[in-house]
C-alpha positions as CSV (number, residue, x, y, z in Angstrom):
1,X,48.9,-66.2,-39.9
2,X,46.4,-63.4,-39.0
3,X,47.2,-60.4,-36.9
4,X,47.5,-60.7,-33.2
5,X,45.2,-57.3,-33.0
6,X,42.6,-59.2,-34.8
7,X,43.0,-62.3,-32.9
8,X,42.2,-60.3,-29.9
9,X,39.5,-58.1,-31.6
10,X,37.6,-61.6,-32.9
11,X,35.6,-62.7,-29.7
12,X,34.7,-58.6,-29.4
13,X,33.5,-58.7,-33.0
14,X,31.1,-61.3,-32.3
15,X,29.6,-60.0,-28.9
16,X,29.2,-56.3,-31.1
17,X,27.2,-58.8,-34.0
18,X,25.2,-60.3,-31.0
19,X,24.3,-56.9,-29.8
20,X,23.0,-55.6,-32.6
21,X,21.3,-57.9,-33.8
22,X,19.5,-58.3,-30.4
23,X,19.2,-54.4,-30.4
24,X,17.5,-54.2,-33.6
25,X,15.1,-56.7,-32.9
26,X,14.3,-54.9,-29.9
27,X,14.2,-51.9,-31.4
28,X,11.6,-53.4,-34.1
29,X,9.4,-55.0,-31.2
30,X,9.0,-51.5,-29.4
31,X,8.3,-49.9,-32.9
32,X,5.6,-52.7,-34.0
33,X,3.7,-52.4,-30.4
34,X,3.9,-48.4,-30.5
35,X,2.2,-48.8,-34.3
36,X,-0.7,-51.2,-32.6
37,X,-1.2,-49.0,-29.9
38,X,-1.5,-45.5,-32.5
39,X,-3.5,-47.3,-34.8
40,X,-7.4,-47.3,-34.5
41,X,-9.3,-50.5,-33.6
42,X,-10.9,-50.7,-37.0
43,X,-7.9,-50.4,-39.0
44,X,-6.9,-53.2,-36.0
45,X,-9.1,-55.1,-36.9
46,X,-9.2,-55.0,-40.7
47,X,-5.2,-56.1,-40.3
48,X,-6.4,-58.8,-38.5
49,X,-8.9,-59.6,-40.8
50,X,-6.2,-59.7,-43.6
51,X,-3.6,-61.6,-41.3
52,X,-5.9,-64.5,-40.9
53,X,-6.5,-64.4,-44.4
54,X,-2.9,-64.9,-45.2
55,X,-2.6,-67.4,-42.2
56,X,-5.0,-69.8,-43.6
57,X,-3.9,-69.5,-47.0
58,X,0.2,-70.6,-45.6
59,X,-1.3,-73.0,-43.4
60,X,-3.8,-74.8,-45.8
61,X,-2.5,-73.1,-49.4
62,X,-5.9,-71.8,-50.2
63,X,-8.4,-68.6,-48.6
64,X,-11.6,-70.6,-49.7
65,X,-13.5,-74.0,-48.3
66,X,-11.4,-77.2,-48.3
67,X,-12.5,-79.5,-50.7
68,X,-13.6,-82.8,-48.2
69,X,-13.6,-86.6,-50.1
70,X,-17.1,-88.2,-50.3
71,X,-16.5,-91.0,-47.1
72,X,-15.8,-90.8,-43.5
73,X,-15.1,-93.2,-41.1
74,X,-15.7,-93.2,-37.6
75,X,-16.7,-89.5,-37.4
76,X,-13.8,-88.8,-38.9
77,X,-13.5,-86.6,-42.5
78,X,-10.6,-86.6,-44.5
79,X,-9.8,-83.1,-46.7
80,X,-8.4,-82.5,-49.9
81,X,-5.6,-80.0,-48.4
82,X,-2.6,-79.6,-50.6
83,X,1.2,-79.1,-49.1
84,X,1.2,-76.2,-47.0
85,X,2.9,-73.2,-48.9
86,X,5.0,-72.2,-45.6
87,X,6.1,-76.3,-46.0
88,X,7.3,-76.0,-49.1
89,X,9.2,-72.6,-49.2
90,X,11.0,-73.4,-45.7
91,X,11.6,-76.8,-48.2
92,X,13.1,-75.1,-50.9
93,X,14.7,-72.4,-48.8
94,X,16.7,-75.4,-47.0
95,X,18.1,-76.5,-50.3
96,X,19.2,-72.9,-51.5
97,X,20.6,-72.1,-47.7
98,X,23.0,-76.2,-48.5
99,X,24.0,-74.8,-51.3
100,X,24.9,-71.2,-50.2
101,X,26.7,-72.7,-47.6
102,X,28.6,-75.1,-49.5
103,X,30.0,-72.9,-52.0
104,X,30.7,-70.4,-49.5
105,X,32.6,-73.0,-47.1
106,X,33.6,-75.5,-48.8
107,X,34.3,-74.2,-52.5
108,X,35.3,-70.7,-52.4
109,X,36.5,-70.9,-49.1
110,X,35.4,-67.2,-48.0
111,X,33.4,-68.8,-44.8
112,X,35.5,-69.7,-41.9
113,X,34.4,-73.5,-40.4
114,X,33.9,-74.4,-36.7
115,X,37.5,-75.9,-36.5
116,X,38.9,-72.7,-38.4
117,X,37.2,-70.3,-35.7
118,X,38.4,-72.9,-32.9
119,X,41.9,-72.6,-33.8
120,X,41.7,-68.6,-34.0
121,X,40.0,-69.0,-30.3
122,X,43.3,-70.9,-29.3
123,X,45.3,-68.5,-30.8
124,X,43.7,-65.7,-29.5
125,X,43.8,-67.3,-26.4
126,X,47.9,-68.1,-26.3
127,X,48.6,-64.7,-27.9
128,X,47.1,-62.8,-24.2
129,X,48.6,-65.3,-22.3
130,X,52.2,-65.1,-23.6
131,X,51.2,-61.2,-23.0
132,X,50.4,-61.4,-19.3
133,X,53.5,-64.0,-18.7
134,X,55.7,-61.4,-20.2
135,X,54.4,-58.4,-17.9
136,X,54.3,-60.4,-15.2
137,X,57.6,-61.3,-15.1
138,X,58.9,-65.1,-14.7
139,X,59.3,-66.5,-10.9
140,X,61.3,-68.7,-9.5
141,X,59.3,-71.6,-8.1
142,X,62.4,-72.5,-5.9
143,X,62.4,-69.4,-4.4
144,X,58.7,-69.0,-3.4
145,X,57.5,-66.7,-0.9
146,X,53.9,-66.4,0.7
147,X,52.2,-63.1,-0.8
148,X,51.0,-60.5,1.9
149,X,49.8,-57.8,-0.4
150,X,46.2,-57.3,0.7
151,X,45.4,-56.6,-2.9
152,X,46.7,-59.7,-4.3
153,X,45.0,-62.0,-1.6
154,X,41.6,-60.2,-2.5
155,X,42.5,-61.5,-6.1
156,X,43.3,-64.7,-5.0
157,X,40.1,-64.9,-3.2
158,X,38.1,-63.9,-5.8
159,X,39.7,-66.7,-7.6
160,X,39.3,-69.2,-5.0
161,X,35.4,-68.4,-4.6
162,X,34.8,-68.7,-9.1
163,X,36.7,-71.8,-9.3
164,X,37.5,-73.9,-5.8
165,X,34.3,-74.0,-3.9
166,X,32.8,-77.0,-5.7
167,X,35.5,-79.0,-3.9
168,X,37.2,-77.6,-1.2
169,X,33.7,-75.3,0.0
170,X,33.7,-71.7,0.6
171,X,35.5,-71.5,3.5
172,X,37.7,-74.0,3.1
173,X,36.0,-76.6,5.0
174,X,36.4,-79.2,2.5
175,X,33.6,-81.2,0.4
176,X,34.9,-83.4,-2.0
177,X,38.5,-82.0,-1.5
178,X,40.2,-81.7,1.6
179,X,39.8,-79.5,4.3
180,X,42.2,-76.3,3.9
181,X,41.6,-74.7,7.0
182,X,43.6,-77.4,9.6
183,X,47.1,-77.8,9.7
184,X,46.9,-81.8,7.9
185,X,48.0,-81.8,4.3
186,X,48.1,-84.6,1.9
187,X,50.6,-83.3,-0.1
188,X,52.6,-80.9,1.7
189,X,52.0,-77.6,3.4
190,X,54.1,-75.0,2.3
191,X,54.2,-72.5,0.0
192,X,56.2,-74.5,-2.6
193,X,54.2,-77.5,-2.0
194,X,50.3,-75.9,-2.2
195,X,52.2,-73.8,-5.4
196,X,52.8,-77.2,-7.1
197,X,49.7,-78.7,-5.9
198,X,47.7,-76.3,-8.4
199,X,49.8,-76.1,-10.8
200,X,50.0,-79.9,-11.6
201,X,47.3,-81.2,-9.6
202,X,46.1,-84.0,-8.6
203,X,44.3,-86.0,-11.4
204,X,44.2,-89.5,-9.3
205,X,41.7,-86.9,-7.3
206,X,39.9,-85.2,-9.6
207,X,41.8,-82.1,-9.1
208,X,43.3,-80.6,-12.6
209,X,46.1,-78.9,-13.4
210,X,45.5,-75.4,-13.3
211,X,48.8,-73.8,-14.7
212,X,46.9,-73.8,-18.2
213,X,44.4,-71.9,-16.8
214,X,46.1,-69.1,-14.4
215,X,49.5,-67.6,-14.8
216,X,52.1,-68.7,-12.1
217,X,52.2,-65.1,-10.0
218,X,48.3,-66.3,-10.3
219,X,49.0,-69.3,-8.7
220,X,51.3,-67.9,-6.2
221,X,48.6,-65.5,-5.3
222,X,46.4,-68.7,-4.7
223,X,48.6,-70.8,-3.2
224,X,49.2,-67.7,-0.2
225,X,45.5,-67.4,0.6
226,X,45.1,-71.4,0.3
227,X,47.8,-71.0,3.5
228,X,45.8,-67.8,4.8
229,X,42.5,-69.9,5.9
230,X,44.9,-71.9,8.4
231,X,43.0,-72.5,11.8
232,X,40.1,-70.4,10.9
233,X,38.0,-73.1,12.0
234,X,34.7,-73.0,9.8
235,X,32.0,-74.9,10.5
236,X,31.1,-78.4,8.7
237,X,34.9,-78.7,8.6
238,X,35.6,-81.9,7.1
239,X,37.9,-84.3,9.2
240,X,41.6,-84.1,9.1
241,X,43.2,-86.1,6.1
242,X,46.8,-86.6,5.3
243,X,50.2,-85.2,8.3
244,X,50.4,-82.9,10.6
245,X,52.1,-79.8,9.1
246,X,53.8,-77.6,12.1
């Protein structure tokens, strides 16, 4: 099994590779253009010269007149042009990159596959989770209490506004979901209730469960500032659904 630290390091490892390789080619780019701008027009224009040179000979495989055949039809002339050379080495560079890739994957083993890099991800993945469930500390969901720190409703509404919106609006107001914001609830209104609510959700509804996705102080955070938009009264709310809640 690898390493924790390297599970964790193995999404960083690839953004650094992304980086650099975008910051070398920029770097290249800014160094070509600063070359074209130094270099005088005739030498300019004599690379140009020699780039359409090279040009026609990849794109027809020859520098000189294309032979033509001795009929037409319709206007129309056919040429004697041979496979273009770019063709034919992006032809035979396909077959080299197969079998590069299949000794490297499939033989030797010394390439890690999709699925491979997929179960590291998920790895990765548990590995911070079971982290941040162990600092957080376990709660009891019989006990629950609605949150008043100011800094863990900010959280929770940061939360709200990346991942709730599409359903239940900005405010609250309801779209697809329910409206949050009066005092009806279709599956219960207190703290307990709105904590369950996320955590299993409601599939019949579209709604998923979310306890795969946040922690449960997470979702305790959530389910206290799901209870702070009560009677804020925004507009477009959508029309009560479910019991009254006093």
């Amino acid at each position: 099994m690898m390493h924790p630290a390297l599970l964790l390091a193995a999404p960083d490892l690839a953004m650094n590779t992304a980086l650099l390789i975008t910051g070398s080619a920029t770097v290249l780019a800014v160094i070509l253009v600063f070359i074209l701008l130094i270099v005088p027009e005739e030498d300019r224009a004599r690379a140009a010269a020699s780039w359409e040179r090279v040009r026609t000979y990849l794109l027809t495989g020859s520098t000189g007149r294309v032979t033509e055949f001795d009929h037409e039809f319709d206007g129309i002339r056919e040429l004697d042009n041979r496979i273009p050379p770019w063709f034919s080495t992006l032809f035979a560079a396909t077959i080299l990159f197969a079998g590069v890739y299949l000794v490297n994957y499939h033989v030797l083993g010394t390439g890690t596959v999709m699925t491979d890099e997929y179960k590291v991800e998920i790895a990765a993945a548990d590995l911070q989770r079971r982290i941040v469930l162990a600092a957080e500390g376990p709660i009891d969901e019989n006990a629950l209490v609605i949150l008043k720190d100011p800094e863990a409703l900010k959280r929770a509404g940061e939360t709200f506004q990346k991942n709730c919106i599409s359903c239940h609006g900005a405010h609250g107001e309801g779209l697809v979901g329910p409206n949050l914001t009066d005092r009806y609830w279709i599956h219960g209104g207190t703290i307990k209730n709105v904590y369950t609510t996320i955590k299993m959700g409601v599939p019949a509804k579209g709604m998923i469960s979310w306890q795969l996705v946040f922690t449960p102080k997470q979702i305790q955070e959530l389910a206290s500032y799901v209870l702070t938009l009560q009677g804020t009264n925004p507009l477009n709310g959508k029309k009560p659904e479910g019991n009254l809640v006093e």
